[in-house]
N, C-alpha and C positions, 0 to 999 in steps of 0.2 A: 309658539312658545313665548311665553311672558319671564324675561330673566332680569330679574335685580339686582345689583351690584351696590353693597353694602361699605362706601370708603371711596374717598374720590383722590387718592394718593396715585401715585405714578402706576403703579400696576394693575390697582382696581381700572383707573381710567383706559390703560393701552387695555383690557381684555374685553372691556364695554367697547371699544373704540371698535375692535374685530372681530364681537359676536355683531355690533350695528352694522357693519360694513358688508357680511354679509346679504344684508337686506331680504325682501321675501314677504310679503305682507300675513303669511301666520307666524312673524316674528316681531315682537317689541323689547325693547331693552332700555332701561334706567338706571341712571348713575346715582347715586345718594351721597351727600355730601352732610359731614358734619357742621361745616363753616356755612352758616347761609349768606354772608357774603361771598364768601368763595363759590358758592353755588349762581349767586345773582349773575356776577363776573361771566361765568364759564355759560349762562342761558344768554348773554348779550356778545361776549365775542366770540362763544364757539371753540372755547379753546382753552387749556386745564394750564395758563402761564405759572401756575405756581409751580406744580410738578411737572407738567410732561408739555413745557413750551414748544410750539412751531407742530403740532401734531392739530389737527382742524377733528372736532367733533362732527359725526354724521348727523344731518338735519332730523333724523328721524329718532337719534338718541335722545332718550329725557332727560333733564336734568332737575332732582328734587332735592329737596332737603326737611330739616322738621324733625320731629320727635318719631321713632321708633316704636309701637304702640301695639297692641291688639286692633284698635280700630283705624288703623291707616288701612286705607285703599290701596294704598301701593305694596304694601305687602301680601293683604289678602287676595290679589290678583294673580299672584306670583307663583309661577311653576318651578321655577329653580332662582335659591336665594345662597349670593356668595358674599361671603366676607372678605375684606379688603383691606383689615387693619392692621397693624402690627398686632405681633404676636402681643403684650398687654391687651390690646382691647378684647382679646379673642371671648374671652369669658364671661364677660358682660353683654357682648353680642347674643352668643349662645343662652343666656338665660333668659335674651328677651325674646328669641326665637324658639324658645325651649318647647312651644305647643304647637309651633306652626306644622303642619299639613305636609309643606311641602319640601322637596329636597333640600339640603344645605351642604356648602362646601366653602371649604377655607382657603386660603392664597398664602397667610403667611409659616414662616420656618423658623422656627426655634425651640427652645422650653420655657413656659412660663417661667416665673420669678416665681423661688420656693415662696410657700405661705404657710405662716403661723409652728414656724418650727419644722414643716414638711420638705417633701424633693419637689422640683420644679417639673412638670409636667410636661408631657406633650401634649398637641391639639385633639390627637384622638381620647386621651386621656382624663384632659378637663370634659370633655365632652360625656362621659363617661358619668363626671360627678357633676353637673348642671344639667343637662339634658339628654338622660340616657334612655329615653323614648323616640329622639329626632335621629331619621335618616339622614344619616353627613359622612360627609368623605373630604379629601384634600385635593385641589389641583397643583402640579409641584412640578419638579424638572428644569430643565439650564434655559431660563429665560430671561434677556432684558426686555424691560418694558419699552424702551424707546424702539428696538426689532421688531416686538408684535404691533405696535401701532401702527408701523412703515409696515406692514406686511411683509416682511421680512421673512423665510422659512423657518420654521419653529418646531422643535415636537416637545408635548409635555403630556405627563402621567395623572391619569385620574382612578384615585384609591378609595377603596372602600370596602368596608364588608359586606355591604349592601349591592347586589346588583343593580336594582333598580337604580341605584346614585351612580355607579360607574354609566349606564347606559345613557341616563340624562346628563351627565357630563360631557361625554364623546357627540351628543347629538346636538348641545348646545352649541362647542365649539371647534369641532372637527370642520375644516375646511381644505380651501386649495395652497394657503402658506401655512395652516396651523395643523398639525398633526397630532392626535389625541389617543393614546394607549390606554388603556383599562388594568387596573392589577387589583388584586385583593389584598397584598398586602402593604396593608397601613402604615403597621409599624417601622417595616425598613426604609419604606417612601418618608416618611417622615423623621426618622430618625438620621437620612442621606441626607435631606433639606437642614436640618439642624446643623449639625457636623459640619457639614462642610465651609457654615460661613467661617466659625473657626480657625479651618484650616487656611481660607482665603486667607487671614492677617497673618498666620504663619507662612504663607507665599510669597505674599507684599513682604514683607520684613524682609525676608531670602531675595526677592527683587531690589528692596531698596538699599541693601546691604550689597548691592552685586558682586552676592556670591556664585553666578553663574549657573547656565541652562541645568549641568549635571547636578546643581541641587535643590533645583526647583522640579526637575525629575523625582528626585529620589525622595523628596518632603511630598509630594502629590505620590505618590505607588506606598509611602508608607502608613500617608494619612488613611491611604482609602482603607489599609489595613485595621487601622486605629477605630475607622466607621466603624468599619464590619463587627469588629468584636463588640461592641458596643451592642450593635443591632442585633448579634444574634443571642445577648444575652437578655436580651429585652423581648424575644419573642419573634424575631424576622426572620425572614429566609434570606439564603446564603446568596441567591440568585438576585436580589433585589438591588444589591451595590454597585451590580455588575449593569444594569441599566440606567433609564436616564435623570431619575432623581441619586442615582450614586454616583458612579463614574463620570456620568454627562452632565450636570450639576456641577461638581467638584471641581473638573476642568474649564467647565467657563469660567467659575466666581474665583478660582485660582490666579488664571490665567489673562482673564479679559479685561481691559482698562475701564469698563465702566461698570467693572466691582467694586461697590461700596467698602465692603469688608476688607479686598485687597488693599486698595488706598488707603485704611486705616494701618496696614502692615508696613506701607511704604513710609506713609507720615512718621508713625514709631520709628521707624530707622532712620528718618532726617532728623531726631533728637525732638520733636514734639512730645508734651504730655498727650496721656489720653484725652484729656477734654479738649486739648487743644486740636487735637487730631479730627473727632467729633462735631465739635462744634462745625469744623470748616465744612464739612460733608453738607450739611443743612437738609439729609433724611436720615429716617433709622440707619443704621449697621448691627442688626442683629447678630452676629456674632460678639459684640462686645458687650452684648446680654447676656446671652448664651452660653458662654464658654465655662462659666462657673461652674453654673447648672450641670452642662454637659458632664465637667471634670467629678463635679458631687455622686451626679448616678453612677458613674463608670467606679469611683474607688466603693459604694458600696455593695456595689455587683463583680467587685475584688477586677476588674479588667483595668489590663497595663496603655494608658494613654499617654504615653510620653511627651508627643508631639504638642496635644493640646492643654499639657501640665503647662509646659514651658510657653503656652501662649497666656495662660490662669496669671502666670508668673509674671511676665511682661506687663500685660496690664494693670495687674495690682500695684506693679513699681518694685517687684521683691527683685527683678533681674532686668539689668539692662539690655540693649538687644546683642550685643557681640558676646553678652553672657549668657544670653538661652542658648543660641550657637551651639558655643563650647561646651554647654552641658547635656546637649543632644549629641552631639563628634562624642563626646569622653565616653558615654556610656558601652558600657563590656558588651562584647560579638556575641551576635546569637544569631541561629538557623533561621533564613527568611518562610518566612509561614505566618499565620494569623496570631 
């Protein structure tokens, strides 16, 4: 199997790093890089020090870079092509992939940025209106990249409507640390992926505000609440949150210190601006893209997001953080349920 990896960022690099590792000689794997220095760098020391330092590339991974094409070779070689971008690049990728042959799957979570007056998308969605002839699906679920690189135990979800794309997902990288589920639905895989980074900075804030275990409980069981509705007005099944791009997602990026999103929720609570908070990250935080988005589709599809109102709120600068707090506590008792 010839698999491409479309993004030489922390995650693109750890999932090329443990489909190579497996090794196998009916197996080849390449990493693509937009920076052709950055790509020079990583062919002479073996090693992606921008993003994913102290992690050693397999000898037998490629490492390319160059223009995106019809007639590159390394595409037209390619049995399964993943994208590795942040959620912006996605749609640009997809249109230059728009004829290719072969499978394609995405890695990042969020909604696009509304366009020309529109709602912000999802990845199944753009996909949808760029290249609604390409077999694609999402790989998704509670992963850090610095875990899968270290072989670390992992399981993650590969979605699709497509079998054939579920099947060459799980084959490419089902192994003995990575564990690979099949689901067909898209929308809630991806709608759990989006959401949740959200509610990571409504975590962090409740961490950095140490308001205590019991309300980082109770903001995590209501968030997932907040998904769900969301997702099943969008078209998903009820069962999807309750797996590992919902619930298992949710509680790592919630929960785990090497949450990008989370840390942005803590910086908000040391009195940081958002850029200031940002900037210090030095990678995406899709959630503090996303959360707009998220908030936009939920009030036109009339669903109650309270949680992720008041994170809209926070980073606009409309509410300081002891003030989303108190306007999550204030609001009036209702029956727990969806």
């Amino acid at each position: 199997m010839n698999i491409v990896v479309l993004g030489a960022g922390a995650w693109g690099t750890a999932l090329a790093v443990g489909a190579a590792a497996q090794g196998g000689e009916f197996r080849q794997v390449t990493l693509w890089a937009r920076d052709a220095q950055q790509a020079d760098e990583m062919r002479t020391r073996r090693e992606n020090r921008r993003y994913l330092p102290g992690v050693a590339l397999p000898p037998s991974m490629g490492i390319e870079d160059g223009r995106l094409d019809a007639a590159s070779k390394m595409l037209a070689g390619a049995d399964l092509l993943i994208i590795a971008t942040p959620m912006s690049g996605l749609r640009g990728m997809l249109e230059a992939l728009a004829s290719h042959p072969a499978p394609v799957a995405w890695l990042c979570k969020g909604f696009e940025a509304p366009r020309e007056g529109g709602v912000g998308l999802l990845g199944h969605e753009v996909r949808a209106q760029v290249a609604p002839r390409l077999k694609a699906g999402v790989l998704s679920g509670p992963s850090f990249a610095q875990e899968v690189a270290r072989g670390q135990p992992t399981a993650l979800v590969a979605a699709s409507e497509h079998a054939s794309v579920r099947d060459v997902l799980v084959a490419a990288f089902h192994s003995p640390t990575l564990r690979v589920y099949a689901n067909e639905d898209i929308v809630g895989v991806e709608v759990g992926g989006a959401v949740k980074n959200l509610l990571a900075i409504a975590t962090g804030l409740c961490d950095g505000l140490e308001l205590g275990l019991n309300a980082r409980a109770a903001l995590i069981t209501r968030g997932l609440a907040e998904m769900t509705r969301l997702g099943l007005a969008l078209g998903a099944r009820a069962e999807t949150f309750m797996g590992l791009s919902g619930l298992g997602d949710l509680v790592l990026t919630a929960t785990g210190d090497l949450s990008r999103n989370r840390r942005v929720g803590q910086l908000l609570a040391q009195g940081m601006s958002l850029q200031q908070a940002v900037d210090s990250l030095g990678h995406v935080a899709e959630g503090v893209y996303s959360a707009r988005t998220a908030v936009q589709r939920a009030r036109l599809l009339g669903v109650d997001m309270p949680i992720s109102e008041g994170v809209v709120a926070l980073i606009e600068g409309r509410l300081k953080p002891a003030q989303a707090v108190a306007a999550l506590m204030g609001r009036d008792p209702k029956e727990e349920g969806l």
